[in-house]
N, C-alpha and C positions, 0 to 999 in steps of 0.2 A: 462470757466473752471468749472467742475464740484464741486461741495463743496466734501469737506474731511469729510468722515463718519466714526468717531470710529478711525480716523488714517488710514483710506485705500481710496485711488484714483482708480477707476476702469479702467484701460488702454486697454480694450478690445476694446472698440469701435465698436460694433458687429451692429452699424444701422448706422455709419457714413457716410457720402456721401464721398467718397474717389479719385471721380474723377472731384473736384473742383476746378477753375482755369487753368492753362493748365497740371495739376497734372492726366488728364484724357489721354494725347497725350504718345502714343506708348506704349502695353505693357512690360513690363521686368519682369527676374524672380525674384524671392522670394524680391518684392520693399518693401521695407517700407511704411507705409502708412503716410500722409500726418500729422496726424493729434496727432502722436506720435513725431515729429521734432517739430511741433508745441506746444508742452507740455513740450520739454525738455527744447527749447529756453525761454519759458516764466518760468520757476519752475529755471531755472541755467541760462539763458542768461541774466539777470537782467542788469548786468556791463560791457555785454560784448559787445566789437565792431568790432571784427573778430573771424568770425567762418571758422573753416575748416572740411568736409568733404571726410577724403583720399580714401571713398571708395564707392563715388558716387552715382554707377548706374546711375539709371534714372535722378537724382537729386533732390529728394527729398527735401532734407535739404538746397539746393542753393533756391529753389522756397519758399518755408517758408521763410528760413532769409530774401528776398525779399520782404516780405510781412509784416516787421516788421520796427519801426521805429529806433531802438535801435542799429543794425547789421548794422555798414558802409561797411565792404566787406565780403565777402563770398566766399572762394577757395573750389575747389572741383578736384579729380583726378579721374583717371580709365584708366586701362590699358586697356578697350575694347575700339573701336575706334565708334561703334556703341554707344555706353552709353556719350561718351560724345559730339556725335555729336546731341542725343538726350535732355542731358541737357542743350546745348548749346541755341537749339532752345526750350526750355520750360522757359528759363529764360532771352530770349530777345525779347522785345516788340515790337511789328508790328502793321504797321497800315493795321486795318480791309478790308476798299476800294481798298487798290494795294495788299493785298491776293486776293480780289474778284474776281480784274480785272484779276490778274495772273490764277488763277482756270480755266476762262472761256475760256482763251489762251489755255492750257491744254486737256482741255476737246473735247473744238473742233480739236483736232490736229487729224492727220491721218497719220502720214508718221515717220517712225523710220529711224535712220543713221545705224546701223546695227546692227546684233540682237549677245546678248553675248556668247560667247564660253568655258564656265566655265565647268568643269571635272563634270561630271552627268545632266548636266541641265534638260535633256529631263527623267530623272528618279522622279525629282521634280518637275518637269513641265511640262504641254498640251502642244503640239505644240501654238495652241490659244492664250493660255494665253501669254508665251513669246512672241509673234508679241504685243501684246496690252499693256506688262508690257514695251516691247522697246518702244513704239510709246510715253508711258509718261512720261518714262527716257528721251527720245531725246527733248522733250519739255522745261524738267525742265532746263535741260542742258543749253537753250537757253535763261531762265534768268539772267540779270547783276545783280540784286540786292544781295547782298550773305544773308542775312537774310533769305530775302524772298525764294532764291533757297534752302538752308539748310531748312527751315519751309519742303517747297515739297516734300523734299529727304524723311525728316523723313514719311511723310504721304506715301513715297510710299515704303520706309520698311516695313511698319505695310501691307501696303497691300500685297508686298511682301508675307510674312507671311501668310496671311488668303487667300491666291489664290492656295498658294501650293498644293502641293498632300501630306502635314504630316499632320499627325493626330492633329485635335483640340484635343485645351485645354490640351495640354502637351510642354515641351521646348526643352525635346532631341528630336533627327532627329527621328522620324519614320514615314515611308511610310502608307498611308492609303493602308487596304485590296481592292481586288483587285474589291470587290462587293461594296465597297464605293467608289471607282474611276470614278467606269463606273455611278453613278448619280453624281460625282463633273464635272460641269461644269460653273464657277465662271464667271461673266460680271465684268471684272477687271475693266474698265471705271467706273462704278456704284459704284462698289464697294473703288477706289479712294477718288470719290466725297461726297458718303457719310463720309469717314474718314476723308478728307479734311474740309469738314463742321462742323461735331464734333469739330476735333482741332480749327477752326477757332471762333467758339461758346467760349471754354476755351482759347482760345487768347483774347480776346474782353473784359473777365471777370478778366484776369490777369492785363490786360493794366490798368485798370482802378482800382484795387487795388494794382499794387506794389508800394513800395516806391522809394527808392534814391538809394537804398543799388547797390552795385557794385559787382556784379556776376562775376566770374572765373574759370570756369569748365576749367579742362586741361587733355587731353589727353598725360600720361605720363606713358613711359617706364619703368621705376622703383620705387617702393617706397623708395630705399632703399638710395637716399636723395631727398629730396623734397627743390624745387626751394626758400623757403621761411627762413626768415631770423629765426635766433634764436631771441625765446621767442616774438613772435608774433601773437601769437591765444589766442584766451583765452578763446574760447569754440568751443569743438572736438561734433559732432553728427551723429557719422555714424550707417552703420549696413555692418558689413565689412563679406564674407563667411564665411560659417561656417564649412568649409573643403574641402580639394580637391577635384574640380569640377568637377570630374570622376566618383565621387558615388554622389555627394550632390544636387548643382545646376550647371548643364553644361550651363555656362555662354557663352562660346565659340559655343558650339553648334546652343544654340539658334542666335545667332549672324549671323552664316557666308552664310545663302542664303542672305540675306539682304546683308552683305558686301559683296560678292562676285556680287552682281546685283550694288552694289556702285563701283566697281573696286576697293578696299582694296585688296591689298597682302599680302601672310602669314597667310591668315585666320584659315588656318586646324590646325596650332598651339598656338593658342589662349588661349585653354584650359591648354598648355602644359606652358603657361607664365605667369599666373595667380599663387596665392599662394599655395602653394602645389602642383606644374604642375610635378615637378619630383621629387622621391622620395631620400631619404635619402640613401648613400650607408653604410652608419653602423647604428649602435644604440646607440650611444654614447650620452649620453644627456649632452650639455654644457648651456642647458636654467635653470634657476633660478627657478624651479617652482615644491614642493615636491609632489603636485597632478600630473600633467603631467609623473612627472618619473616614480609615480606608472600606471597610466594610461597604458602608453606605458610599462613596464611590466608584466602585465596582457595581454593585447592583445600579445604582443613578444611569449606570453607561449604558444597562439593557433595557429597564424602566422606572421611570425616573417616579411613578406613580407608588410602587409598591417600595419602592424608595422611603421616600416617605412617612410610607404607613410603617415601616419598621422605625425609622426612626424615631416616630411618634411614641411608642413602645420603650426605647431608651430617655426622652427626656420626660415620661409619667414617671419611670424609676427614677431617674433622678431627683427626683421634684422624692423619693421616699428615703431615698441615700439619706437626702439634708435631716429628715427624722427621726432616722432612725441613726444616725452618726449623734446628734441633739440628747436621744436619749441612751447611748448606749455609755456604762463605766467605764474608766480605766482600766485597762487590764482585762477587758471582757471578750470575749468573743463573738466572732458572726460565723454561722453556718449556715450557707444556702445549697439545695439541691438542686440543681438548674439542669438544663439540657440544650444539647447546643444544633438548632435548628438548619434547616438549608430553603435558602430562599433564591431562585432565580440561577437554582446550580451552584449558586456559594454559601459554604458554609461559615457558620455565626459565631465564631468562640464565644459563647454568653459567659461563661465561667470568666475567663480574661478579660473583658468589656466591664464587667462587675467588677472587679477587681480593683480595677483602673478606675473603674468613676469613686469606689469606698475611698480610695489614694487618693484622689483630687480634693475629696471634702473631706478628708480628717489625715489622721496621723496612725498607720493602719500598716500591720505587718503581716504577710503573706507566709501562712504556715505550710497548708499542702493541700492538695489535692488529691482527690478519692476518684480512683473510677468504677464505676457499677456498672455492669452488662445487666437490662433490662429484662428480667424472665417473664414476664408476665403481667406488666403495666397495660392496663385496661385503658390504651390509646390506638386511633387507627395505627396499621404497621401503611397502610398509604395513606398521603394525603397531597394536597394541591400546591406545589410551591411558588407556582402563578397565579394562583386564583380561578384558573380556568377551567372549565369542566373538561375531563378528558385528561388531562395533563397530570401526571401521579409521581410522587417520587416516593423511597423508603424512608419515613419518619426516625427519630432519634431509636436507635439502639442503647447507646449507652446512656447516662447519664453521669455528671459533672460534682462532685460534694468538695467544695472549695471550704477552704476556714480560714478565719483573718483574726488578727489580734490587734485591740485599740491600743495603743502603746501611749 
């Protein structure tokens, strides 16, 4: 931990190594970095021996508390089926020799069961590539071990990904132009094996630093009760969206070549299931929160539409407050990492809106706030604050690490 200078901790972390452990295996959008989970747990997890998680992703926070001695279990949710097939396999330990032996099974295969028939394939994909992304589907398929098979899947999402015909280094779907096509010609075999060996590198490093703690990532359909008993956590560390995944982070987007090459159904509405997926049919504000009313006011007066769809966005969260208020102890803490958007030229204080609605449903004290200058979060630096093509604004810079205490 860094020493306190003058009352300030600097939470940038702008030279961090961030792909420590298996903290490195598959990318996701806008993740949390490791090494922020690890400063909330040690600065608020003092007491604590269940930490939860509701908004996953990659699992961030389930891999840290694993890495501590303090945290007996560790729950984690997400409604993508991707994210938590991901954390599932980053927070459980394999032995390094039957991955090895598994890879080399893999590697030498040649023969596919047959190749998939999913609506555009051949628009995302070479002919090539799909015969050689089937030949190491049909292999993985052919392992009993479920770990070990789940470990491959995820290594062959990520490739998935990087064989495609979309544009690097972005998470919505777009096709590479038509003059970067004709030089992609990706050796999907190669390109496996090196992923495969990465992950296998930060598995070897995990194994041998996690502790005891008891992992539970759960792929679940609603937040709006969560499987877990009242008054049962006692430290919250997520970084849940930060707005409807239509303009923000298309969570769903990035997702479905990968679940569609996994055989996952219902992928194209993914984005439409997530918080904020559909919009509000009035304007009616029934949330507790005197920033948000004005918020959504101002935006109401330029369009009353994307109005709306934001507010839509604060009553799915609410509807997770009432849950996660349900199950949190006395005395426990909430940390969330939020970012505070601009929609229609006004900006969002999500950090205070949050604040404000924890305050309405429970009995919740306001400790502080963190600000992080964003070095390197793998999100557009533009995106649309209208919706409209053409129309760009600069995305969050900073970002917002509020903590709250249930009193």
């Amino acid at each position: 931990m860094e020493k306190e200078q003058e009352g300030f901790i600097n939470w940038d972390f702008r030279e961090a190594d961030t792909k420590q452990f298996t903290h490195g295996i598959h990318t996701y959008p806008a993740m949390m970095i490791p090494q922020i989970a690890r400063r909330l747990i040690y600065l608020y997890g003092k007491d604590a021996k269940t930490l939860l998680d509701p908004f996953m992703g990659s699992g961030t926070s389930l891999v840290e508390a694993s890495l501590t001695n303090q945290i007996k279990e560790a729950y984690g949710f997400d409604l993508n089926p991707l994210a938590f097939l991901i954390s599932k396999v980053k927070t459980t330990p394999l032995n390094i020799e039957n991955l090895d032996k598994e890879l080399s099974n893999i590697i030498k295969s040649k023969n596919y069961k047959e190749l998939p028939k999913f609506k555009n394939i051949e628009f995302w994909f070479k002919p090539k590539v799909i015969e050689q992304l089937a030949i190491i589907k049909t292999a993985i398929n052919k392992i009993n071990d479920k770990g070990i098979k789940d470990f491959f899947l995820v290594c062959f999402s990520e490739t998935v990904r990087n064989v495609s015909n979309t544009r690097n280094g972005e998470f919505k779907l777009y096709r590479m132009s038509d003059k970067d096509l004709i030089k992609h010609n990706p050796y999907v075999i190669s390109e496996f094996e090196r992923i495969a060996l990465k992950n296998m590198k930060g598995m070897k490093e995990y194994v041998k630093a996690r502790q005891k703690t008891k992992t539970i990532p759960q792929n679940y359909s609603s937040m709006e009760e969560l499987p877990l008993s009242p008054e049962s956590i006692d430290l919250i560390v997520t970084s849940p969206p930060y707005g409807d995944s239509k303009t923000t982070v298309a969570y769903g987007q990035f997702s479905r070549l990968a679940l569609q090459w996994l055989d996952y159904e219902d992928v194209a509405s993914l984005d439409n299931r997530l918080l904020g997926g559909k919009a509000s049919k009035e304007l009616e504000i029934k949330i507790n929160s005197s920033t948000l009313k004005e918020i959504i006011k101002r935006i109401a007066e330029i369009d009353g539409k994307r109005a709306k769809e934001v507010l839509s966005f604060y009553e799915d969260f609410d509807k997770c407050v009432i849950q996660l208020d349900r199950v949190m102890t006395k005395n426990g803490f909430v940390c969330f990492v939020v970012g505070n958007r601009t929609v229609k030229g006004i900006n969002i204080p999500t950090d205070k809106i949050m604040t404000e609605m924890f305050k309405a449903r429970g009995n919740y004290k306001y400790m502080t706030t963190h600000l992080r200058a964003i070095p390197n979060k793998r999100m557009p630096s533009l995106n649309s604050p209208s919706n409209k093509a053409g129309e760009k604004v600069t995305t969050m810079c900073n970002e917002f690490i509020f903590v709250l205490q249930k009193i």
